[in-house]
N, C-alpha and C positions, 0 to 999 in steps of 0.2 A: 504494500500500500504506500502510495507516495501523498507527502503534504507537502505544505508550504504556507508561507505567507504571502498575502495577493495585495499588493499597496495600488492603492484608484490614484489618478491623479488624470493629469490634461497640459497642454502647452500652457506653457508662462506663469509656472509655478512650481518654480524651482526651489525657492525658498520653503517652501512646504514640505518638499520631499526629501531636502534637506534634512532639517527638521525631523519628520518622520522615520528615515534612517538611521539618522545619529542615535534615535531612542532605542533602536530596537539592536539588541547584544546575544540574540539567541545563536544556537547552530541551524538553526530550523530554517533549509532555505527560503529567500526571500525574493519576489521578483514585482518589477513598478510596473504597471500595464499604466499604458497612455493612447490609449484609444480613444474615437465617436463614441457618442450614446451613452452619455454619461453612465452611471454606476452599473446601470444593464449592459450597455456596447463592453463596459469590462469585465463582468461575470460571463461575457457571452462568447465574447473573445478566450477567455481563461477555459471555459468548457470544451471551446472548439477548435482548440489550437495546442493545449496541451494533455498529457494524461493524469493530471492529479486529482486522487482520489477525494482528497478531504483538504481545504484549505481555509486559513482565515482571511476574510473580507477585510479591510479596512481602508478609510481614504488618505490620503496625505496629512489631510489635518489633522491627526493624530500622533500625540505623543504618550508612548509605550512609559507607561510607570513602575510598572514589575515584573521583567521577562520571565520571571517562575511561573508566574498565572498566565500570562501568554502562553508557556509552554504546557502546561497542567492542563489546557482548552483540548489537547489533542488525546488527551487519558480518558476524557469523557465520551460515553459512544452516542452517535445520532449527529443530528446538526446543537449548535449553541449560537443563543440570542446574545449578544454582549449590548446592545442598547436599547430599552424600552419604549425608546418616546419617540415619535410619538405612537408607536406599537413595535410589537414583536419584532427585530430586527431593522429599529430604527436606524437611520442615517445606511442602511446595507451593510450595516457590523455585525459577524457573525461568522459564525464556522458551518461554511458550507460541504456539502456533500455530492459527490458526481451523482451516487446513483438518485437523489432525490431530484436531481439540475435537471435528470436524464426526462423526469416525471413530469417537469414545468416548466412550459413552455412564457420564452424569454422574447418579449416585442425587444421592436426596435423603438427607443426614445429620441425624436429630434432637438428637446428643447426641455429647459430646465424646469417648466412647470408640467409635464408631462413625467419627468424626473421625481418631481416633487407627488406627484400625482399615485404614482406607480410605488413610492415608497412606503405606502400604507397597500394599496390592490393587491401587487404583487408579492410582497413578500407574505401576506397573508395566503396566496396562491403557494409560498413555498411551502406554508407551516401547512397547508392542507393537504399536500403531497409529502409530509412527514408524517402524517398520522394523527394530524393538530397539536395542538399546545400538549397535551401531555405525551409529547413524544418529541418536545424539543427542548431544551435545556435551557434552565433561566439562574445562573450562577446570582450568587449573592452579591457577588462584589458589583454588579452592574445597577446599584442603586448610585445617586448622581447627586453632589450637589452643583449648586445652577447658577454661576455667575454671567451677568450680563453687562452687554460692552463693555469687551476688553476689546483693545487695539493691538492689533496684531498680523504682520505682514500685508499692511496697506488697507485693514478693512475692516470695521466694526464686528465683534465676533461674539454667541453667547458660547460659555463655556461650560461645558461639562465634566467634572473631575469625580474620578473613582479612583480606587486601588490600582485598578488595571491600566487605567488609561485619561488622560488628560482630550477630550474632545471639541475642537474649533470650530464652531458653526455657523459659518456667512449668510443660509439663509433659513429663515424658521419663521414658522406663521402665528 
């Protein structure tokens, strides 16, 4: 079974991925998809261009706080939710699964409110091709607290910080 870490990002955010690299100190490989179609063009790309079985989702604006837990995500079996809000696999954080990917079918997103859109639809589509919520993993640490506007890399940002991971979010409704 092969894993990895799957880093989202897009041109002209460098500083992000930056950032997002420097956090993360596992051996667990790690690879930055920069593709269309925001968060879906990258899980879509990731299903269909390589063979990993089981990977963690995360975007750029993340900074890794405790590569134990990060790594501990792969001990657990099934898929894992790492952000709640604003539903089960918020922001597209979470440890996905081929053979579940293989089950739920991935549109193509042009634009970022369709992105925003799909972030609640479809990942609900994922957890229903896991067998619903109790068959997908809701670790404890993925409770949040919630700062708002911070400034950061050019852009008012709300922040989410847990154990696991420090979360940069440019847009939220």
């Amino acid at each position: 079974m092969s894993e990895a870490i799957v880093i989202s990002t897009s041109s002209g955010r460098s500083d992000w991925v930056e950032m997002c690299l420097e956090s993360i100190t596992t051996s667990i490989p790690t690879i930055v998809v920069s593709t269309g179609g925001y968060e879906l063009g990258k899980l879509k790309w990731v299903y269909g261009n390589t063979s990993i079985d089981r990977f963690v989702f995360i975007q750029d604006s993340i900074v890794i706080r405790d590569n134990s837990l990060l790594e501990s995500l792969f001990e657990l079996k099934g898929s894992v939710c790492l952000m709640d809000e604003p539903s089960c696999f918020g922001s597209y954080l979470g440890l996905y699964e081929r053979d579940t990917l293989e089950k739920t079918f991935i549109p193509d997103v042009l634009d970022k409110e369709e992105s925003i859109t799909q972030e609640i639809a479809w990942t609900r589509n994922y957890v229903h091709s896991c067998g619903g919520h109790n068959y997908v993993k809701h670790p404890e640490f993925i409770k949040h607290n919630i700062v708002e506007t911070v400034w950061r890399n050019g852009r008012v940002n709300k922040l989410y910080v847990n154990p696991l991971y420090e979360k940069w979010k440019g847009t939220w409704r």
